[in-house]
C-alpha positions in Angstrom: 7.2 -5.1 -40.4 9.1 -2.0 -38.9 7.8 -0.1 -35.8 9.9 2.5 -34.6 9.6 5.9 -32.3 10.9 7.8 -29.1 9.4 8.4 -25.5 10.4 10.8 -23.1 10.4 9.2 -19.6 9.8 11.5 -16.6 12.9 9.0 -14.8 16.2 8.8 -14.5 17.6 6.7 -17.0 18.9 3.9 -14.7 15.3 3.3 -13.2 13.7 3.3 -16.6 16.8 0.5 -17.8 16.2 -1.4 -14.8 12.3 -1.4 -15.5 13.0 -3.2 -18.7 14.2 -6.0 -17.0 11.5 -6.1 -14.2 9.0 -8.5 -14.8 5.8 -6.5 -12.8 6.4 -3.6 -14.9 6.6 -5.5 -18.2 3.3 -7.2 -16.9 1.6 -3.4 -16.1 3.1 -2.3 -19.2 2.2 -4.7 -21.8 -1.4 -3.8 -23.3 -3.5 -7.5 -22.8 -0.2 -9.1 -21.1 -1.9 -12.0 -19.0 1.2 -13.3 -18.0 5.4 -12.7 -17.5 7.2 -15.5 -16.3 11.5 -14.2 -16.5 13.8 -17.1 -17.7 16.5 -17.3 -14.9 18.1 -14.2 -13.1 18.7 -11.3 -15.0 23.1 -11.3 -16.4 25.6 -8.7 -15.4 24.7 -6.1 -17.9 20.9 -6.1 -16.0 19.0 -7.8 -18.8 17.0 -10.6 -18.4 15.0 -12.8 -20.6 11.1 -13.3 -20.4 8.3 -15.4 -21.9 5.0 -13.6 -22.3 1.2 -14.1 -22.7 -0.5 -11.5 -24.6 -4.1 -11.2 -25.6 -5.3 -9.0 -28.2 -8.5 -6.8 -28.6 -10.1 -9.0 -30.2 -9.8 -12.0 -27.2 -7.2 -13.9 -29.6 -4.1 -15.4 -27.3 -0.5 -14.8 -28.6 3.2 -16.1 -27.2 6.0 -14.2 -27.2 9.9 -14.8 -25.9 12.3 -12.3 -25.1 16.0 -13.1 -25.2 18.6 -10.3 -24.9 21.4 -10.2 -27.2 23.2 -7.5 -26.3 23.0 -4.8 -23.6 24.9 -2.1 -22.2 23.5 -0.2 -18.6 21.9 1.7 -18.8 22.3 3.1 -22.6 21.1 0.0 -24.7 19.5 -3.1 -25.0 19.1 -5.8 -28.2 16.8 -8.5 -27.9 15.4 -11.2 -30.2 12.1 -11.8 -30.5 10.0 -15.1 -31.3 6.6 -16.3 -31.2 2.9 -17.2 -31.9 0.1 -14.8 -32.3 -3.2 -14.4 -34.6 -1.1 -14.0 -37.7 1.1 -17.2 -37.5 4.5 -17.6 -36.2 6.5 -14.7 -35.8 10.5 -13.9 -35.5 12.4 -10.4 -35.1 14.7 -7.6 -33.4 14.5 -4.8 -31.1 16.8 -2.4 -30.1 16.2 -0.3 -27.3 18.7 2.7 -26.9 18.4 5.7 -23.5 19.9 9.0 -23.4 19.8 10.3 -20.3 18.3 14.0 -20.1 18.3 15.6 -16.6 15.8 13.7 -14.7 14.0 12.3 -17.7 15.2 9.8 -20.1 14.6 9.7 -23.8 13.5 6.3 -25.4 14.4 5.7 -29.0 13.0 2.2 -30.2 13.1 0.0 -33.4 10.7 -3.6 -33.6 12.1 -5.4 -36.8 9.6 -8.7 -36.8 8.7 -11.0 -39.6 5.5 -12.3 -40.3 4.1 -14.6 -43.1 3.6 -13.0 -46.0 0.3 -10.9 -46.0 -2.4 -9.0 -48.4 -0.9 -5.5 -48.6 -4.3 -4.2 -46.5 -3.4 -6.9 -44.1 0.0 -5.7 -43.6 -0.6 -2.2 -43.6 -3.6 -3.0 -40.6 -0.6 -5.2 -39.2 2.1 -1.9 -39.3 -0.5 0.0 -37.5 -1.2 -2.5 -34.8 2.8 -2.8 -34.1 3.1 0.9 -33.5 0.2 1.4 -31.3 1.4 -1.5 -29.4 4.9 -0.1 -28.7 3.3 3.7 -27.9 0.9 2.6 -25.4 3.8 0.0 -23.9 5.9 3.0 -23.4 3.2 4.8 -22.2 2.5 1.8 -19.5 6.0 1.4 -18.6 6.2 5.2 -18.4 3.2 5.5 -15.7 4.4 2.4 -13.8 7.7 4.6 -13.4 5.6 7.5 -12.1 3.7 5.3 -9.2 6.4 3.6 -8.1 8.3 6.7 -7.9 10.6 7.1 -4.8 8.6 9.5 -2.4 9.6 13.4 -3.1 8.9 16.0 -0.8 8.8 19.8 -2.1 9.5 21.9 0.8 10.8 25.1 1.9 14.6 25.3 1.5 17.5 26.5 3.8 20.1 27.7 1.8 18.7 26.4 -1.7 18.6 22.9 -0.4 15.5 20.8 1.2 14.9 21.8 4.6 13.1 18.1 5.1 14.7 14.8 3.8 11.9 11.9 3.2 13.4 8.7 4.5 11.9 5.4 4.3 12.3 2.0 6.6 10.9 -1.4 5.1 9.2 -3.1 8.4 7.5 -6.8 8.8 4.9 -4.0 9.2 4.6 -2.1 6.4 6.8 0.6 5.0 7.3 3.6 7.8 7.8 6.9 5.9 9.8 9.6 8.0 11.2 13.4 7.7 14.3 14.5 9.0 15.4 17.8 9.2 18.1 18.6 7.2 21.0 21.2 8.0 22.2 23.6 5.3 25.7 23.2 4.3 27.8 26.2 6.4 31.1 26.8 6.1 33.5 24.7 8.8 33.8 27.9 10.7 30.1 28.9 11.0 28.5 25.1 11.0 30.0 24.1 14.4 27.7 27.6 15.5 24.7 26.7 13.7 24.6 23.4 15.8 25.2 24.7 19.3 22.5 27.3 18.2 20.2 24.1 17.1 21.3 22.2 20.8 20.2 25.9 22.7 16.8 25.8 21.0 16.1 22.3 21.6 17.3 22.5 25.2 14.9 25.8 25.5 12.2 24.3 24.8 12.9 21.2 26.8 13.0 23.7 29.7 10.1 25.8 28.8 8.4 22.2 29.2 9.8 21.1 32.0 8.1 24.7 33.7 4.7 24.4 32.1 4.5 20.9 33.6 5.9 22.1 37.1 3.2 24.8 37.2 0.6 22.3 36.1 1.0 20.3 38.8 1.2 22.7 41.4 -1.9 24.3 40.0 -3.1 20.7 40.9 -2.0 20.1 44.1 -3.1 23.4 45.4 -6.3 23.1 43.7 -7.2 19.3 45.6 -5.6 21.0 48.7 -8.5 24.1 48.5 -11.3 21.4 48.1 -10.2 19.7 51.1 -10.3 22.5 53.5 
């Protein structure tokens, strides 16, 4: 049985290669997957290999192992495939090849397995089954790359670039999410003026501050001195 297609991922292609060698996103992924345990840490190349436990539609439990053959980051990947599902045991090939487009990634995928030998209805029901499988596991992996996303802001820009950089800081807290402002790129002779212009401001308005809270004291202090009398 032969399942083949392509996916366009809205990701770059290094977070999509990385993906396939994540064990929660397989899990997201994986239509009925109860279960991704990853055998040992994942080789050089970034592949790693993974046994699975799959359930299909109709509440019938399957096995499945994962062991790369092959892989180059982040272009390719070949893996074997083995296991035990509704049909009987099963054994195959999958090559997974990226091409990196922009910010998306294009997917181009080939599922060789073999299965015992089947009525021609069977195998045809079979064929179908394969290729939904592998659409709607592109289609998981693709929105588990979209909500893990790195946090994007689209802002007004200085100069064609971001006038607010999103940074993040991992606390025993929680994750604290900040914005910077973010300086155009000037030339050397102009930048050194755009920061003294930046210090003036900021000093400004620690002075116009500095008076409002004077005033607002004396206002105050006059005010308590009038109810006395």
């Amino acid at each position: 049985m032969r399942t083949e297609g392509t996916y366009t991922f809205a990701a770059p292609i290094e977070r999509v290669f990385a993906a396939l060698a994540d064990p929660t996103a397989l899990a997201q992924a994986l239509p009925g997957c109860e279960r991704v345990m990853q055998i040992g840490p994942a080789g050089e190349d970034g592949a790693a290999a993974f046994d699975l436990r799959l359930r299909t539609d109709e509440g019938r439990a399957a096995s499945v192992s994962l062991r790369p053959i092959s892989a180059r980051r982040p272009t390719h990947l070949d893996v074997e495939l083995r296991g035990y599902g509704p049909l009987g045991t099963m054994a195959g090939h999958g090559r997974i090849d990226l091409v990196d487009q922009d910010e998306h990634t294009i997917g181009a995928y080939v599922w060789d397995v073999d299965l015992p030998a089947l009525p021609e209805e069977r195998s045809g029901a079979a064929t179908a089954a394969g290729q939904r499988l592998a659409r709607a596991a592109c289609e998981g992996l693709g929105e588990y790359l979209r909500s893990t996303a790195p946090l994007e802001l689209h802002a007004e820009t200085l100069n064609g670039r971001p006038a607010v950089r999103v940074e993040q800081v991992q606390t025993p807290r929680g994750r604290i999410v900040t914005l910077r402002a973010v300086l155009p790129t000037l030339p050397s002779g102009t930048r050194i003026w755009a920061q003294r212009a930046l210090w003036m401001g900021a000093g400004l308005a620690l002075g116009i501050g500095a008076i409002t809270a004077t005033v607002a004291v004396l206002h105050r202090l006059l005010g308590d001195e009038r109810t006395d009398e």
